[in-house]
Backbone as a printed PyTorch tensor [residue, N CA C, xyz], in Angstrom:
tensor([[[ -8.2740, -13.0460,  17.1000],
         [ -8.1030, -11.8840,  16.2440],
         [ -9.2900, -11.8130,  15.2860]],

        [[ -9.8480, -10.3080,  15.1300],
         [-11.1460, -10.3250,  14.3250],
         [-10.3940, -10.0590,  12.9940]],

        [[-11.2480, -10.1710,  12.0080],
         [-11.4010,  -9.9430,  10.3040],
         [-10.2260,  -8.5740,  10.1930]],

        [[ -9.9740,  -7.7830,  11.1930],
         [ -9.3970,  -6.5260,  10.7200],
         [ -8.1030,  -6.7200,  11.6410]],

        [[ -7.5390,  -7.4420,  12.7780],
         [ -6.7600,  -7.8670,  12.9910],
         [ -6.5640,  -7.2270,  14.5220]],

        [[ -8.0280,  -6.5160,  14.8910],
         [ -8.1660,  -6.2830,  16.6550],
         [ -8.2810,  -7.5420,  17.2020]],

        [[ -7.5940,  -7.4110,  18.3410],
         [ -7.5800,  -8.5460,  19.4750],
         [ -7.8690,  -8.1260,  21.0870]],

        [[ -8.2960,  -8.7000,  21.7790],
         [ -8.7600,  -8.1870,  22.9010],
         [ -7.4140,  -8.2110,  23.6080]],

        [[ -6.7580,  -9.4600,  23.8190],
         [ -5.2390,  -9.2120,  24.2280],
         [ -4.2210,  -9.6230,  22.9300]],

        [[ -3.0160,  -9.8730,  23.6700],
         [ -1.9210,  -9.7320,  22.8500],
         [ -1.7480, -11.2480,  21.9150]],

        [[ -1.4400, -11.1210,  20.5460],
         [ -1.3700, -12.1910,  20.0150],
         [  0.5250, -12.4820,  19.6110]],

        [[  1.0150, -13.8880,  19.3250],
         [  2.4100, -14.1290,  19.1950],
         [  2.8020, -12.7440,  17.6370]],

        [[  3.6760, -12.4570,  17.5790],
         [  4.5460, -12.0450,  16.2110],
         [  4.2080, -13.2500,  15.3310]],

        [[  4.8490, -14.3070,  15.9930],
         [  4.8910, -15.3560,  14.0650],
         [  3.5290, -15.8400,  14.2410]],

        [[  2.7200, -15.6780,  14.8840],
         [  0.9820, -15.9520,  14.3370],
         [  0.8560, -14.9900,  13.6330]],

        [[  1.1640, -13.7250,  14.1900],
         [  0.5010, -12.6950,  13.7620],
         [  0.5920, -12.1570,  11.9690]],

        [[  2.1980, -12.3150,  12.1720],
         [  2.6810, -12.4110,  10.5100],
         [  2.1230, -13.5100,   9.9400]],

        [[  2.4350, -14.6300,  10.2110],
         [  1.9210, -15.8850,   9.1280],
         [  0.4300, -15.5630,   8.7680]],

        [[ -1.0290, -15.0220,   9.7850],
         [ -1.9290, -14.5760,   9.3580],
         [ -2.0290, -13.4670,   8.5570]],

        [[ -1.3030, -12.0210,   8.5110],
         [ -1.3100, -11.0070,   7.4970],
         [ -0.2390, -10.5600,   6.9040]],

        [[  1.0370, -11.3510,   6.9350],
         [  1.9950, -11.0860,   6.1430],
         [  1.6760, -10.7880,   4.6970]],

        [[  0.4990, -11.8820,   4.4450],
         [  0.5720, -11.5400,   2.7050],
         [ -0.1100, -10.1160,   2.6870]],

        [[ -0.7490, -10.3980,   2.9700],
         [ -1.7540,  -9.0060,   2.9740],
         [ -0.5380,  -7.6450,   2.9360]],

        [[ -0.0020,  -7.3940,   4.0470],
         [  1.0320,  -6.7830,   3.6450],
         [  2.1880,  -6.3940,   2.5680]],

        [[  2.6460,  -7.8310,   1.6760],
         [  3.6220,  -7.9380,   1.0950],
         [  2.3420,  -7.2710,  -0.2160]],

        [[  1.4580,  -7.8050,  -0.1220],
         [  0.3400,  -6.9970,  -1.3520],
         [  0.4140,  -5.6880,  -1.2770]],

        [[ -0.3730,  -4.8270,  -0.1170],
         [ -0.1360,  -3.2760,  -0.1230],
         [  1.8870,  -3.2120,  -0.3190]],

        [[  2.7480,  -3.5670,  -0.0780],
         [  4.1040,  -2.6740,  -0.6820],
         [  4.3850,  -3.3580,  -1.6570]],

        [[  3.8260,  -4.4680,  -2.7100],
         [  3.9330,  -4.5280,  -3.9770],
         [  3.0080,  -3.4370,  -4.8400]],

        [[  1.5670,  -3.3490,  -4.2690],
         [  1.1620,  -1.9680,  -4.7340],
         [  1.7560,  -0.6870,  -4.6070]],

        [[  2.2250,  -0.4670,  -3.4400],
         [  2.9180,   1.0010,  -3.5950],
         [  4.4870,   0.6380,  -4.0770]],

        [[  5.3930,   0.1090,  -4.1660],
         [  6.3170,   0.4680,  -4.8310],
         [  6.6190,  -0.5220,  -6.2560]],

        [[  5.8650,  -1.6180,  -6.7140],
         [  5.8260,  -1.8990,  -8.4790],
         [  6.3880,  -2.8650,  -8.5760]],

        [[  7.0160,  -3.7610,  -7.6400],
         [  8.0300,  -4.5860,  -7.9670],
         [  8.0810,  -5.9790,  -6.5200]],

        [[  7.9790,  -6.5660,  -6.4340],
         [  8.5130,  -7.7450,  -5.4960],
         [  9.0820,  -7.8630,  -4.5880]],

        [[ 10.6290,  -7.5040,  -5.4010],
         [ 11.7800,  -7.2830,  -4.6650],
         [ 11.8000,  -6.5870,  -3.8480]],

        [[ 11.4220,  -5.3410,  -4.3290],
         [ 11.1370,  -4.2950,  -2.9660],
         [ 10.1550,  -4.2470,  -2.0570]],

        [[  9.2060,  -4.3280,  -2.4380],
         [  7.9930,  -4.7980,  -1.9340],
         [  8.6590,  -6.0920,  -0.0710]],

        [[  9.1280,  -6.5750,  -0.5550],
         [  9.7510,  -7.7240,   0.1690],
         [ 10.7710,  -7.0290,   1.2240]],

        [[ 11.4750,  -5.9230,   0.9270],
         [ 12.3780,  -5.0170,   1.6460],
         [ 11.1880,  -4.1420,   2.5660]],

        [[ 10.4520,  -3.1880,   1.9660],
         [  9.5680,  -2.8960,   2.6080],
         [  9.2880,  -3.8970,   3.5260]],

        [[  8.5230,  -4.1540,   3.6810],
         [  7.7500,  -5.1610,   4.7900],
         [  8.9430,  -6.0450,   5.5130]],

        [[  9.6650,  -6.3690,   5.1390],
         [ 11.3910,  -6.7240,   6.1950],
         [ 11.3250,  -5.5670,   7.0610]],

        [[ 11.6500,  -4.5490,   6.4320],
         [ 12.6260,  -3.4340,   6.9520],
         [ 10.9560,  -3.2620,   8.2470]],

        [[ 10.2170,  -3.0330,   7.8380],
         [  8.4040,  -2.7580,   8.5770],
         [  8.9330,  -3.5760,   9.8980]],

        [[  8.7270,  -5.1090,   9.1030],
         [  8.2590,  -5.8610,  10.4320],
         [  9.5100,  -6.3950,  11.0000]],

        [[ 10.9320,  -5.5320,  10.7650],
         [ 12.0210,  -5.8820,  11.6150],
         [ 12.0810,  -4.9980,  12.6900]],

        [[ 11.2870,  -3.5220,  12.1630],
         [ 11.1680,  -2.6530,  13.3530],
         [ 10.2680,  -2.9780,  14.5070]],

        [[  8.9760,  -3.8010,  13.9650],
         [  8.2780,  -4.4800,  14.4680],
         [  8.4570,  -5.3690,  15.9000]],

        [[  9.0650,  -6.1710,  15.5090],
         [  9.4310,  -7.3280,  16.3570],
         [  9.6350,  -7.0860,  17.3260]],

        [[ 11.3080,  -5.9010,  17.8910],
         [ 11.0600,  -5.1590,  19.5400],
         [ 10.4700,  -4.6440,  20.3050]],

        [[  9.1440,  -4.0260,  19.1080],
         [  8.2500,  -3.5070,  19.6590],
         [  6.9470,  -4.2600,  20.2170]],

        [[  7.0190,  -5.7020,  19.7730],
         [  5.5750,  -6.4640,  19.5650],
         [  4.7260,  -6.2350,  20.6480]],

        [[  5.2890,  -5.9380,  21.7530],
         [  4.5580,  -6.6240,  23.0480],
         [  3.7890,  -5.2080,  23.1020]],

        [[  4.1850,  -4.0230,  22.9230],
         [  3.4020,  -2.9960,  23.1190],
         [  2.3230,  -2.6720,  21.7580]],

        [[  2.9750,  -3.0650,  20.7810],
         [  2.1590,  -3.4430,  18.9470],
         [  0.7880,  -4.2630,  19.3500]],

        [[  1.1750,  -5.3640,  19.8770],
         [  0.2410,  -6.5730,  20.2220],
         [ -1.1740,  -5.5890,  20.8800]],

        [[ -0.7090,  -4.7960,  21.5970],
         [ -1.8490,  -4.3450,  22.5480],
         [ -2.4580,  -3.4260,  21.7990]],

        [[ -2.0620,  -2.7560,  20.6490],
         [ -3.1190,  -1.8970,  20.4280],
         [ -3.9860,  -1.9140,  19.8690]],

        [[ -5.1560,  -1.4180,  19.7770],
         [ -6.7360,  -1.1650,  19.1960],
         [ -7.1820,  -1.8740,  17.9740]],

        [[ -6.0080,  -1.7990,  17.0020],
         [ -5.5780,  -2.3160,  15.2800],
         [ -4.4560,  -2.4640,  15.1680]],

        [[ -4.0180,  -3.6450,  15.4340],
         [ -2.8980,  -3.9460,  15.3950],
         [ -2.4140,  -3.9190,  13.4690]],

        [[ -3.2970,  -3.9570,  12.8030],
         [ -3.6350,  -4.1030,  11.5350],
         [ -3.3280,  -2.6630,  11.0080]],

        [[ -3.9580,  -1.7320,  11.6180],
         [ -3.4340,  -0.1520,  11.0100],
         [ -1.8370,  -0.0540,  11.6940]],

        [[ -1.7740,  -0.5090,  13.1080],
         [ -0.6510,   0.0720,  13.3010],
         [  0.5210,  -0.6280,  12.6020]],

        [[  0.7610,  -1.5860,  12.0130],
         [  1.8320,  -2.2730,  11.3500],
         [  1.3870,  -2.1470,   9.4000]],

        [[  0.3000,  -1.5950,   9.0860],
         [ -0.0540,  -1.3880,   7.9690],
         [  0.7800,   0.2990,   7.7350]],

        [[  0.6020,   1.1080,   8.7610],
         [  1.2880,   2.4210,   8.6090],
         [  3.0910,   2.2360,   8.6580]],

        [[  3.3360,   1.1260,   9.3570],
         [  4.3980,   1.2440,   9.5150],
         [  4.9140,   0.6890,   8.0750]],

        [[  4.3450,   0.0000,   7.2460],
         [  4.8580,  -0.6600,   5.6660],
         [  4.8160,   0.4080,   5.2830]],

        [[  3.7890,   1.8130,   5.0270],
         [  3.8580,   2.8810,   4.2170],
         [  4.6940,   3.9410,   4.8120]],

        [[  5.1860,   3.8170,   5.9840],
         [  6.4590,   4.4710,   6.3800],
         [  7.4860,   4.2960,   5.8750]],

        [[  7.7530,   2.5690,   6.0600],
         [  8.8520,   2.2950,   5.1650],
         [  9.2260,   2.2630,   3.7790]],

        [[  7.7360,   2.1490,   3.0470],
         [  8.3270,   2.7720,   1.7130],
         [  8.4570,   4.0240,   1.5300]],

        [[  7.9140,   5.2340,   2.4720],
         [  8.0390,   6.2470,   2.0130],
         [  9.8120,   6.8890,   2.3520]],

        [[ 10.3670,   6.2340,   3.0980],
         [ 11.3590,   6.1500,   3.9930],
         [ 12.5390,   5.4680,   2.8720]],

        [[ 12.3540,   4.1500,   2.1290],
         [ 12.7230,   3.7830,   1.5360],
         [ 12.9740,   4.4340,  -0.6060]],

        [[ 11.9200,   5.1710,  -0.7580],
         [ 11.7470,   5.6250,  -1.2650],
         [ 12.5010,   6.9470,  -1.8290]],

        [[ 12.3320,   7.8830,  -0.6820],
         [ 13.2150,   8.9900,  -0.1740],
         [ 14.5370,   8.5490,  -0.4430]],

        [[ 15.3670,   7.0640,   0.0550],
         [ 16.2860,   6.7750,   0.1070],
         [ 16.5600,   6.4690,  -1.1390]],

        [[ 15.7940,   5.8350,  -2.0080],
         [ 16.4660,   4.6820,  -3.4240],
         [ 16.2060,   5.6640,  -4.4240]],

        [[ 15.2420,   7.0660,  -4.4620],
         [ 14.5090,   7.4890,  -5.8600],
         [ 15.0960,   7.8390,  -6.5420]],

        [[ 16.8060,   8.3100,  -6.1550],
         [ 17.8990,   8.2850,  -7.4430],
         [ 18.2950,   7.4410,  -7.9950]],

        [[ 18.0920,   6.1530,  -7.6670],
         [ 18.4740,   5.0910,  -7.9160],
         [ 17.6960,   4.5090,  -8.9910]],

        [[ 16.0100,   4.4780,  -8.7990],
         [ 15.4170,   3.7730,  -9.3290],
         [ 15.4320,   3.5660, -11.4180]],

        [[ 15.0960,   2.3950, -11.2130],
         [ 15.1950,   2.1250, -12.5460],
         [ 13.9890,   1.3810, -13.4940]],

        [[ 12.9220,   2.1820, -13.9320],
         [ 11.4860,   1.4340, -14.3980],
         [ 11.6490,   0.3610, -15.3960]],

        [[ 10.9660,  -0.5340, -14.7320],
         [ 10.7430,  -1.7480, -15.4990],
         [  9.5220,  -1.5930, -16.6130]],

        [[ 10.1370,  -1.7790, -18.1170],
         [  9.0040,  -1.7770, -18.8380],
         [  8.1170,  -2.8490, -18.8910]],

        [[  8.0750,  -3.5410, -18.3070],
         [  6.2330,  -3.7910, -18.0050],
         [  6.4060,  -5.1130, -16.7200]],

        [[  5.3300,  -5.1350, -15.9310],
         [  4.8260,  -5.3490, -14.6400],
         [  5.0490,  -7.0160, -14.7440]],

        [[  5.4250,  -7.4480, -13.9490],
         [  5.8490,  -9.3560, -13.8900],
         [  4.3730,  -9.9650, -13.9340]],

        [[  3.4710, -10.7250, -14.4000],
         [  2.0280, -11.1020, -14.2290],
         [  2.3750, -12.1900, -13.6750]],

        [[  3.5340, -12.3410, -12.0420],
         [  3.2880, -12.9720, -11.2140],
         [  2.0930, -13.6110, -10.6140]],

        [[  1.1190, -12.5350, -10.0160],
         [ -0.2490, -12.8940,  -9.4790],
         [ -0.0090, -12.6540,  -8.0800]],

        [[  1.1140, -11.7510,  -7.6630],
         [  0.8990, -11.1210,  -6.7910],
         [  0.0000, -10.3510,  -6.3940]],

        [[ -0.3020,  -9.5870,  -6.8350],
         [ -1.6140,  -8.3980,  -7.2700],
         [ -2.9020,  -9.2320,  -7.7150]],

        [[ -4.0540,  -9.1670,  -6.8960],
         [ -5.0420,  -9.7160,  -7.0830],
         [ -5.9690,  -8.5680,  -6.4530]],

        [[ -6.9620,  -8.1320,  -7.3340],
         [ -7.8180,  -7.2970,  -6.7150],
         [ -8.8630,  -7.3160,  -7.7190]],

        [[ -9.8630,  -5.8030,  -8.1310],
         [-10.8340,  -5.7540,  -8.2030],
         [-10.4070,  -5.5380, -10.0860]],

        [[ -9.7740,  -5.5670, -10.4690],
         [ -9.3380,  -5.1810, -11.5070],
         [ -9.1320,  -6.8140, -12.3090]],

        [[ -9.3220,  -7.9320, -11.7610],
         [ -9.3690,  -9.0990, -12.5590],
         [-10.1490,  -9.2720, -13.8200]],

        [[-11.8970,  -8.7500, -14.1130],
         [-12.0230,  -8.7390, -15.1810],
         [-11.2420,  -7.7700, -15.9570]],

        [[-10.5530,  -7.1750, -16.0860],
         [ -9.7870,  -6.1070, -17.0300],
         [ -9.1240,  -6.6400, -17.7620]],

        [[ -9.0780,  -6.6380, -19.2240],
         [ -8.6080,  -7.4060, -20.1520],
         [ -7.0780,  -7.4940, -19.8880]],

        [[ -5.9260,  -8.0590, -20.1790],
         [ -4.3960,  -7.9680, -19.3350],
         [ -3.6740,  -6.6610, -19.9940]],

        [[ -4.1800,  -6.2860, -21.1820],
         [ -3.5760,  -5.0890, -21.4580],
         [ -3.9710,  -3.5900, -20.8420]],

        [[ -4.9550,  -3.2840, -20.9270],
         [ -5.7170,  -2.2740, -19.5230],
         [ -5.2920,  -2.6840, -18.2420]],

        [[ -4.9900,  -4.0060, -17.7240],
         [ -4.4730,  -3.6620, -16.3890],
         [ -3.0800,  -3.6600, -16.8290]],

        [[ -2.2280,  -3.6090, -17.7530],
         [ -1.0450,  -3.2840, -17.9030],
         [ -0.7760,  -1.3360, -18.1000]],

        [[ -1.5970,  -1.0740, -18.6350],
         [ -1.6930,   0.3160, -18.6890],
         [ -2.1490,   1.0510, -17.8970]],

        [[ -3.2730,   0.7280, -16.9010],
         [ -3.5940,   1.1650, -15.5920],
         [ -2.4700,   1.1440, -14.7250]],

        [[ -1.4290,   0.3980, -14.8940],
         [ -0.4170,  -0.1710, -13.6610],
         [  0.4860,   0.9640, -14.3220]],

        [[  1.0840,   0.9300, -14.9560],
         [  1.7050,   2.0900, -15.4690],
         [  1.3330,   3.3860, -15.1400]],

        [[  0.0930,   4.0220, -15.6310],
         [ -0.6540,   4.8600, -15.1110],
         [ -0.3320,   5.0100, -13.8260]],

        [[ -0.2870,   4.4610, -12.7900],
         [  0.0430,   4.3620, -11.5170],
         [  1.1470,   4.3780, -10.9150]],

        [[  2.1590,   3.7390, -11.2010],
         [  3.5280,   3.7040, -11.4310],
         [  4.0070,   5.7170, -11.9730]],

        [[  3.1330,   5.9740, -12.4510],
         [  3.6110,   7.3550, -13.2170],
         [  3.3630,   8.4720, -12.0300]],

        [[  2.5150,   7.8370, -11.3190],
         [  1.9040,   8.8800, -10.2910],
         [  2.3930,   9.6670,  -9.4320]],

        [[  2.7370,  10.4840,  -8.9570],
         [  3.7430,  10.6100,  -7.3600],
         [  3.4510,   9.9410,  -6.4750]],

        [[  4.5960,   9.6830,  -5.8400],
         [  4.6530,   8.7140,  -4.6950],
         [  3.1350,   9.1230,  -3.0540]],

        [[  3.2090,  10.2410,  -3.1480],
         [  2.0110,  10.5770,  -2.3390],
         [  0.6860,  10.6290,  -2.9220]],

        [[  0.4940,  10.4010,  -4.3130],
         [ -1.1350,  10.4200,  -4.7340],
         [ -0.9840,   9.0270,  -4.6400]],

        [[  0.3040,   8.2980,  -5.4250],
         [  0.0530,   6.6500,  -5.9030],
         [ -0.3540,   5.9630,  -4.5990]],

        [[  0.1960,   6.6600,  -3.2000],
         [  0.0860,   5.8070,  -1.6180],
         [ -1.2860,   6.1470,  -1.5320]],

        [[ -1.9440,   7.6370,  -1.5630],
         [ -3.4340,   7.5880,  -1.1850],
         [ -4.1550,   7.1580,  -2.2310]],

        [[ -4.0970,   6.7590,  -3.1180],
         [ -5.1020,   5.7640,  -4.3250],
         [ -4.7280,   4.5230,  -3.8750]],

        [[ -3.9950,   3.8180,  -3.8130],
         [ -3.8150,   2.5840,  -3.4000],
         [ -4.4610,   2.1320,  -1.8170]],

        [[ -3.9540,   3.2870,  -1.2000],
         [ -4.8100,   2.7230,   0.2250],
         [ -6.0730,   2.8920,   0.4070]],

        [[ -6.9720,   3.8980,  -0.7870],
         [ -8.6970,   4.3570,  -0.9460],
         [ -9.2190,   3.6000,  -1.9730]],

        [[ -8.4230,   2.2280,  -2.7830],
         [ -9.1880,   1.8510,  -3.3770],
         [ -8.6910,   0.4300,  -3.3890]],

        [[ -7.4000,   0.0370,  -3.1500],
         [ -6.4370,  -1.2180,  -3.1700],
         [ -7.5860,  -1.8610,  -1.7450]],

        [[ -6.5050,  -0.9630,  -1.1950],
         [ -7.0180,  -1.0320,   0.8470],
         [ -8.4800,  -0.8450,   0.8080]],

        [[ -9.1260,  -0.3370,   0.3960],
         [-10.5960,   0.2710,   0.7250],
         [-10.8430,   0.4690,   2.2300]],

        [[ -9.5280,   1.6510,   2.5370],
         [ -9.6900,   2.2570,   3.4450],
         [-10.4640,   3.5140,   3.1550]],

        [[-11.3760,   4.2200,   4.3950],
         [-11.7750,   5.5560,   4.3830],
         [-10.7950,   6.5570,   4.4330]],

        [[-11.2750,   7.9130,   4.0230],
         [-10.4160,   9.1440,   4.2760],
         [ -9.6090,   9.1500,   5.4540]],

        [[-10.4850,   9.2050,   6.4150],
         [ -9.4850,   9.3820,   7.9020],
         [ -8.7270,   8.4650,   8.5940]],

        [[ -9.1800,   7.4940,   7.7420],
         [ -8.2070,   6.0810,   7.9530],
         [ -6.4430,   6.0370,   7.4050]],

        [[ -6.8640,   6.8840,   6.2630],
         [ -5.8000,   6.8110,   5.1900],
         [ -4.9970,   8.3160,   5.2740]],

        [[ -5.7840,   9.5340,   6.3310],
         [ -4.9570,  10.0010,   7.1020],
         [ -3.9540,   9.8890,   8.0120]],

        [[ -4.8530,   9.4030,   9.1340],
         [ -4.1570,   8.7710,   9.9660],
         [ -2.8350,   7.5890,   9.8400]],

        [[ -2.7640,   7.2600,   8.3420],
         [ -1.8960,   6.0550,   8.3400],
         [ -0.8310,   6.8340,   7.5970]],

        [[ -1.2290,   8.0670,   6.8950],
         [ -0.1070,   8.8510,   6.5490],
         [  0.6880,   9.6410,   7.1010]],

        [[ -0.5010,  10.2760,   8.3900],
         [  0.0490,  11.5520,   8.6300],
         [ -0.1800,  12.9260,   8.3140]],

        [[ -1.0210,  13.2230,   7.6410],
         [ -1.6500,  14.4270,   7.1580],
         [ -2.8140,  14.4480,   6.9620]],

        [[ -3.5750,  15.9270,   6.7960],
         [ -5.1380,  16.0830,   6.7870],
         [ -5.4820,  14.8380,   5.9390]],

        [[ -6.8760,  14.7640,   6.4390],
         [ -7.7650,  14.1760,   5.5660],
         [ -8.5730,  14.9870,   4.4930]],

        [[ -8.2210,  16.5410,   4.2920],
         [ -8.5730,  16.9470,   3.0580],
         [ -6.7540,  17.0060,   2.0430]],

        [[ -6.2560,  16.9820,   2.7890],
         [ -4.9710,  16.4630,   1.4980],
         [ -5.2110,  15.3390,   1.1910]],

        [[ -5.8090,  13.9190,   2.0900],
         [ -5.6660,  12.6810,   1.5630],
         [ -6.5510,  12.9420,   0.3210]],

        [[ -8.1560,  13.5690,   0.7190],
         [ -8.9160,  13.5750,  -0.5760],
         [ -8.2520,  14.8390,  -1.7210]],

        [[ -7.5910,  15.4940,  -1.3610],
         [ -6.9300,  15.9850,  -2.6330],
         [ -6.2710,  15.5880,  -3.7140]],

        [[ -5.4550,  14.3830,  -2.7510],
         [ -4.3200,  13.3790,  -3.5350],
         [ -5.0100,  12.2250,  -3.9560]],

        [[ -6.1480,  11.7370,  -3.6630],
         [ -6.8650,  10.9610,  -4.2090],
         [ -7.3620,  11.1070,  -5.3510]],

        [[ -7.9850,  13.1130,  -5.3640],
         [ -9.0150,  13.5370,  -6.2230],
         [ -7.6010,  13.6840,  -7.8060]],

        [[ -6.7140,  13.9620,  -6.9750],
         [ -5.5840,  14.6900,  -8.0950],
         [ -5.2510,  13.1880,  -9.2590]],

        [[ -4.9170,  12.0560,  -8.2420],
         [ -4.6200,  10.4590,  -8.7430],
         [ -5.7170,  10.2570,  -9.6110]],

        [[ -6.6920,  10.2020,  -9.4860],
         [ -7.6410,   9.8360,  -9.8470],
         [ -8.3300,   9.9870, -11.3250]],

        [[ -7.7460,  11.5380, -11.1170],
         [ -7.9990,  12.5480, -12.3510],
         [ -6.5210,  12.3000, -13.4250]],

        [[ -5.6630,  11.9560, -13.0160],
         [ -4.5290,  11.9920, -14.0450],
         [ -4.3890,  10.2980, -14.0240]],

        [[ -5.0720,   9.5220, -13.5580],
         [ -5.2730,   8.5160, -14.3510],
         [ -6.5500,   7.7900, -15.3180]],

        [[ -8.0650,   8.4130, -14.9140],
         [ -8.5700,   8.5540, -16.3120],
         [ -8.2030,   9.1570, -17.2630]],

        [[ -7.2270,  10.4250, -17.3400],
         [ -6.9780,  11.2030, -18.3840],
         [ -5.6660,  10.2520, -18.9180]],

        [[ -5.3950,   8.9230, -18.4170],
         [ -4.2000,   8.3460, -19.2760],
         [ -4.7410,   7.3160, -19.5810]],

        [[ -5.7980,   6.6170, -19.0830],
         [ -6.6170,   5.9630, -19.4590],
         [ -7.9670,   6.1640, -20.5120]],

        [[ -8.1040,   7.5180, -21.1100],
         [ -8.9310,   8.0270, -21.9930],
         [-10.5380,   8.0660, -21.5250]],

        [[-10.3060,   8.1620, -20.4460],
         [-11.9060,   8.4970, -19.6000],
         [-11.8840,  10.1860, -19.6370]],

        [[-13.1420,  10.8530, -20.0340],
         [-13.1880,  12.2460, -19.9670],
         [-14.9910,  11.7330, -19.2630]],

        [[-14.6540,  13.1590, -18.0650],
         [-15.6820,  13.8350, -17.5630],
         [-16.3680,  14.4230, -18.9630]],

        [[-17.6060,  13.6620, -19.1710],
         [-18.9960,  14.4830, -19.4460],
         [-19.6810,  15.4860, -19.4760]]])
């Protein structure tokens, strides 16, 4: 399996998870804020997973195709719980979340995370997968499901209503 998780043939399920499970459980702690769920996501993902492996195994990116299926399930999950939900005032500094945002003093990445958390569920998924993921546009189409000028809309829209909560103004 290469760096992005193509394989020429088919690799086992529990290799396959034990190599990018975390990676996973990271993108649905980014898109839905919390652990717990985060942990449901990627269950609920890679339980659909499993019957399918042998035909999963074979395809092109095995890495996009089980990466779309986590943002299915939260969006799926989401849809299902959003009457439910209940915001936690402020983010666990587990160390789940490790990214590009480490020098950021802990209170800016507490307010950035918020910021984000505030977002809609379709800008917060395409900011997270164009800058978490540092996936491309048509990547982050394709893993949604819709144009790649909505992805850059919902990017451009995220983007913009979180410098403006973060006190960044265009020049």
């Amino acid at each position: 399996m290469d760096a992005v998780g193509r394989r020429a043939g088919p690799v086992s399920f529990d290799d396959w998870v034990a190599a990018r499970g975390p990676a996973l459980l990271r993108l649905a702690y980014v898109l839905t804020g919390n652990a717990a769920d985060a942990e449901d996501v990627v269950q609920d993902a890679l339980s659909r997973a499993l019957p399918r492996w042998e035909r999963i195994s074979r395809a092109d990116d095995v890495d996009a195709y089980v990466r779309r299926m986590v943002v299915n399930a939260h969006t799926s999950w989401w849809r299902k719980f959003r009457r439910r939900e209940s915001p936690a005032a402020e983010v666990r500094p587990d160390g789940v979340v490790a990214g590009p945002d480490e020098g950021m003093p802990s209170d800016e990445r507490r307010r950035l995370w918020a910021a984000c958390q505030d977002l809609p569920a379709d800008q917060r998924t395409a900011v997270v997968l164009r800058y978490y993921e540092q996936l491309d546009y048509d990547e982050i189409a394709a893993l949604t499901g819709v144009r790649e000028g909505t992805v850059r809309s919902r990017v451009s829209r995220g983007i913009a209503v979180l410098r403006e909560k973060m006190g960044e103004r265009d020049e």
